[in-house]
C-alpha positions in Angstrom: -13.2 32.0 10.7 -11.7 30.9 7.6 -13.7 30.6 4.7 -11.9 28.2 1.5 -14.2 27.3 -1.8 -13.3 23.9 -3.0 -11.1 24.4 -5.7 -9.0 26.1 -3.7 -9.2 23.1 -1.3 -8.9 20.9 -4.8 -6.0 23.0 -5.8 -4.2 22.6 -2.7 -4.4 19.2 -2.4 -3.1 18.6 -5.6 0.3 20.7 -4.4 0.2 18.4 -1.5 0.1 15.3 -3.3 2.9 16.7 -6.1 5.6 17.7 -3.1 5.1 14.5 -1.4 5.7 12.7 -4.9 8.3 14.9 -5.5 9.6 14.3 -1.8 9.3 9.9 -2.0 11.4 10.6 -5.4 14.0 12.4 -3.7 14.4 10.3 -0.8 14.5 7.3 -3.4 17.4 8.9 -5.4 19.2 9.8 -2.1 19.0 6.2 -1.2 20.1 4.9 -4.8 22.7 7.5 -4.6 23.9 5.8 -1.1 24.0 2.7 -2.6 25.9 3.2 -5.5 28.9 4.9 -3.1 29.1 1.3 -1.4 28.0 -1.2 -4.0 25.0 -3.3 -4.8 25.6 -6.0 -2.2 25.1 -3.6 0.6 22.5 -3.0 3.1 22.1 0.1 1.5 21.5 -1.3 -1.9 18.6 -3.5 -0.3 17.2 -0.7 1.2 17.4 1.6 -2.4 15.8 -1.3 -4.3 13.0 -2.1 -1.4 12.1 2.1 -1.1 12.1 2.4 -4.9 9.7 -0.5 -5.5 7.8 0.5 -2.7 7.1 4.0 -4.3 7.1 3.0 -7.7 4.4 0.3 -6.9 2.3 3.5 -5.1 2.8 5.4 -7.8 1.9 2.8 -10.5 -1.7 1.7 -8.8 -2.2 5.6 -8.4 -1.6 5.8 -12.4 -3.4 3.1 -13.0 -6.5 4.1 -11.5 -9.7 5.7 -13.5 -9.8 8.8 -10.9 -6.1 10.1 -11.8 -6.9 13.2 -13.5 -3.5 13.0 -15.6 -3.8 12.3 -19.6 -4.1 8.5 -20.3 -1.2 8.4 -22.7 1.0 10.5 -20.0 0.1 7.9 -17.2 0.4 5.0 -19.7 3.7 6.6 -20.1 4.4 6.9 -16.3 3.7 3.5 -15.7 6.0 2.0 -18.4 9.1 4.1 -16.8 8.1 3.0 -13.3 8.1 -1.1 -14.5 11.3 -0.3 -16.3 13.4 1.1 -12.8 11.4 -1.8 -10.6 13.3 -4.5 -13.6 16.3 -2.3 -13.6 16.3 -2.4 -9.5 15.2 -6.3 -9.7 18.2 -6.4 -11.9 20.6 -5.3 -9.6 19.2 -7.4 -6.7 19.7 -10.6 -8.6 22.9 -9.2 -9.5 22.5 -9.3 -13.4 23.7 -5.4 -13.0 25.7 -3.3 -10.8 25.2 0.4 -12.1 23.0 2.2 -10.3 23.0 5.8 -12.8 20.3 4.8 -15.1 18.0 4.6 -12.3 19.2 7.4 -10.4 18.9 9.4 -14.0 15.2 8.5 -14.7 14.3 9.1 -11.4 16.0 12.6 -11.0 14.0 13.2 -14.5 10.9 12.2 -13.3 11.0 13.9 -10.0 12.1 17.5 -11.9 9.4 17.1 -14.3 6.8 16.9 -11.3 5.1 20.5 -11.1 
């Protein structure tokens, strides 16, 4: 029988939750990426700007909550770049933009600096 203490349970669980950040990132850039081959009035632009405010809004009540064991000033931080992309994508869908590589960018940033 396996026997774990509980910070290596902690521990792992912490990896877990990283990759699968780290994972939702990368499928959202893939999707942005997508998009910008075939313009923002595509499906695929729809479906970018819905996954990334879907993650980003995850990601944002995760930051915001009291239990997040990250600095406050880093998830303060966090949460400023995630409402920034959701406007940026918002901007897009209303059509008051049509370049998608600032958002890729600051995702691809984000999701390296995950570790």
């Amino acid at each position: 029988m396996y026997q774990f203490s509980y910070a290596d349970i902690q521990t792992d669980s912490v990896a877990d939750a990283k990759d699968r950040e780290r994972q939702l990132l990368t499928r959202s850039i893939d999707l942005l990426v997508a998009a910008r081959a075939v313009g923002r009035d595509s499906m695929e632009a729809i479906e970018a700007i819905h996954f990334l405010n879907r993650v980003w809004s995850s990601l944002i009540e995760d930051l915001g909550s009291p239990e997040n064991a990250l600095p406050k000033e880093l998830r303060a931080n966090l949460i400023s770049i995630g409402l920034w992309l959701m406007r940026e994508a918002e901007d897009l869908r209303q059509g008051r933009a049509d370049n998608f590589d600032g958002i890729i960018e600051v995702s691809q940033i984000i999701r390296d600096g995950i570790q």
